[in-house]
C-alpha positions as a Markdown table, in Angstrom:
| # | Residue | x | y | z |
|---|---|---|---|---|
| 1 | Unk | 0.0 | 0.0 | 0.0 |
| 2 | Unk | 1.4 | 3.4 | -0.8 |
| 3 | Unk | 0.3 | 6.3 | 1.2 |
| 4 | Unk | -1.1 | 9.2 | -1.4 |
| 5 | Unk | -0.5 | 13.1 | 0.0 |
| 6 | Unk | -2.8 | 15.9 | -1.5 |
| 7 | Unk | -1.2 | 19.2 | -1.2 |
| 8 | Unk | -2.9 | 22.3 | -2.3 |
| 9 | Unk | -1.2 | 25.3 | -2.4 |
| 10 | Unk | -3.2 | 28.7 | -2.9 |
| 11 | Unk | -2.0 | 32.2 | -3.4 |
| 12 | Unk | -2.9 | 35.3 | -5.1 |
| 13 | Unk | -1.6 | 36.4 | -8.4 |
| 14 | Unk | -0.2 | 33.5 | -9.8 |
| 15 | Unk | 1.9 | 33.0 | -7.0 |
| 16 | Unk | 0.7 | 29.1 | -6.5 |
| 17 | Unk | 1.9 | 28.6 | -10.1 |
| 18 | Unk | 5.5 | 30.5 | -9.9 |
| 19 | Unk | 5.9 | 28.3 | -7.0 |
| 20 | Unk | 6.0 | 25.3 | -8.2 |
| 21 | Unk | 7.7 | 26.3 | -11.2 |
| 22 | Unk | 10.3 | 27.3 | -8.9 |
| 23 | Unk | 10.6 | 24.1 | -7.8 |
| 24 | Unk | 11.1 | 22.4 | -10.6 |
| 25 | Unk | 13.2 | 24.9 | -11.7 |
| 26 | Unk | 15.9 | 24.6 | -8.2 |
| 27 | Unk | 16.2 | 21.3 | -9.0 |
| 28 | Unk | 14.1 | 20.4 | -5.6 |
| 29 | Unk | 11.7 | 18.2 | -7.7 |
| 30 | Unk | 13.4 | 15.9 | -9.2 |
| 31 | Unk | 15.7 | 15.6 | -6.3 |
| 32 | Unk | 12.3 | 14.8 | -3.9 |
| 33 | Unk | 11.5 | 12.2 | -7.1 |
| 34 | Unk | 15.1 | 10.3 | -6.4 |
| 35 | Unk | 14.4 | 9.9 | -2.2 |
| 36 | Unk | 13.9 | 6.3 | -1.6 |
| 37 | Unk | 10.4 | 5.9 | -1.4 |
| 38 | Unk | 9.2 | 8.1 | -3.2 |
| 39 | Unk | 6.4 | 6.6 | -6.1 |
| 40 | Unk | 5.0 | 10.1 | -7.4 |
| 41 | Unk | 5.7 | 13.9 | -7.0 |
| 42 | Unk | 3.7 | 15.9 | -9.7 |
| 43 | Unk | 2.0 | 19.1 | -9.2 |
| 44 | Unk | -1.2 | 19.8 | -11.6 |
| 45 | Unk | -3.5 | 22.8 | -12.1 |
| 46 | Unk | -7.0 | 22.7 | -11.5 |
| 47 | Unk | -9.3 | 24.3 | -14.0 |
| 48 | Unk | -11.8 | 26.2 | -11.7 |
| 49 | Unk | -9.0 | 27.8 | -9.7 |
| 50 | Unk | -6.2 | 29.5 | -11.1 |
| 51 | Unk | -5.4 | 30.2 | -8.0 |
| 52 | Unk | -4.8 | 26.8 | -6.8 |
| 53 | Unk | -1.5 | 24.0 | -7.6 |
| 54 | Unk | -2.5 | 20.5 | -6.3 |
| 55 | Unk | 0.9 | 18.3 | -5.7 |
| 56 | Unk | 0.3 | 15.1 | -5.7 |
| 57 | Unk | 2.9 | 13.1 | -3.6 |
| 58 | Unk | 3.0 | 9.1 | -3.2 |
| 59 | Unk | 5.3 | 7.5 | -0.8 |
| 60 | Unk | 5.8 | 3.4 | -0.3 |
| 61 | Unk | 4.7 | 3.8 | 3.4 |
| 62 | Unk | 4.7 | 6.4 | 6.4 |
| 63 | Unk | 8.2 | 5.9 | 7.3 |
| 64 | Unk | 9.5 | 6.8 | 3.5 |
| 65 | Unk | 7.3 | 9.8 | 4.0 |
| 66 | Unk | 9.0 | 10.4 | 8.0 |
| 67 | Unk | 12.5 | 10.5 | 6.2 |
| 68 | Unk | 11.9 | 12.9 | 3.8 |
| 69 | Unk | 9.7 | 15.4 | 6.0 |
| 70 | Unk | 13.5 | 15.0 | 8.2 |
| 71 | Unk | 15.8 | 16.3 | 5.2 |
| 72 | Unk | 17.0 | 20.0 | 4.7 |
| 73 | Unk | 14.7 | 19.9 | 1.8 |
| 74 | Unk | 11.8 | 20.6 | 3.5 |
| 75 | Unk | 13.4 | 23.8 | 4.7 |
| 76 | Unk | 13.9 | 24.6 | 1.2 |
| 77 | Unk | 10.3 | 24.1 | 0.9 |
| 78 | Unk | 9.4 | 26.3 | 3.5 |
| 79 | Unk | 11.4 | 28.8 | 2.5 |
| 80 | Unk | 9.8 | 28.9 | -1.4 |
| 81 | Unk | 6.1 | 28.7 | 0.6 |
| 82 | Unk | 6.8 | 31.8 | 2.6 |
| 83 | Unk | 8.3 | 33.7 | -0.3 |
| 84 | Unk | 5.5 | 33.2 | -2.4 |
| 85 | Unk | 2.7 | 33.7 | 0.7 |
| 86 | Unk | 0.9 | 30.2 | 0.4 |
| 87 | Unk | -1.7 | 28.5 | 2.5 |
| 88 | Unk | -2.0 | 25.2 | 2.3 |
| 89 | Unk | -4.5 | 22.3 | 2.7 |
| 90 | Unk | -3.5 | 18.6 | 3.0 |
| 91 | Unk | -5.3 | 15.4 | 2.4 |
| 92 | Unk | -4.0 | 11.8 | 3.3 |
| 93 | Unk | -5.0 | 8.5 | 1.5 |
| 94 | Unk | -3.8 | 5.1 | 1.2 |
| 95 | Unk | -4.0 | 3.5 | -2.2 |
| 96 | Unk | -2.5 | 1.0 | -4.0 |
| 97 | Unk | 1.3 | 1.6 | -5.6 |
């Protein structure tokens, strides 16, 4: 069983979208995409809010996901969230890989 994390990020003024070109841009994307454990780390844009990024992010189990919410990237993260003024909202599933 994998466990499935919805992320949305909202902002004003396209900031949700510079965001997450940001961090594909840094590099910060692919690197979270090479952690061990990681299945799926995509962000997509939905239609009736421009406003609005959704990441989703697939781990192999809770302790994959522990690990990487431990590494410096997460501060890096952070860092991008704040400069770009986002709030976010999380969901949590378990699916299959």
């Amino acid at each position: 069983m994998a466990l499935i994390v919805n992320i949305y990020y909202t902002g004003t003024d396209g900031s949700a979208r510079k965001f997450a070109e940001e961090m594909k841009a840094s590099g910060l994307v692919e690197r979270i995409r090479a952690e061990q454990g990681n299945l799926r780390y995509e962000y997509f844009l939905p239609m009736d809010d421009p406003e609005t990024v959704l990441l989703i992010d697939a781990w192999e189990n809770e302790e994959a996901l522990g690990l990487h919410h431990k590494t410096p990237m997460m501060q890096e993260i952070a860092a991008l969230r704040e400069k770009y003024h986002l709030k976010m909202r999380v969901q949590k599933f378990i699916g299959e890989k």
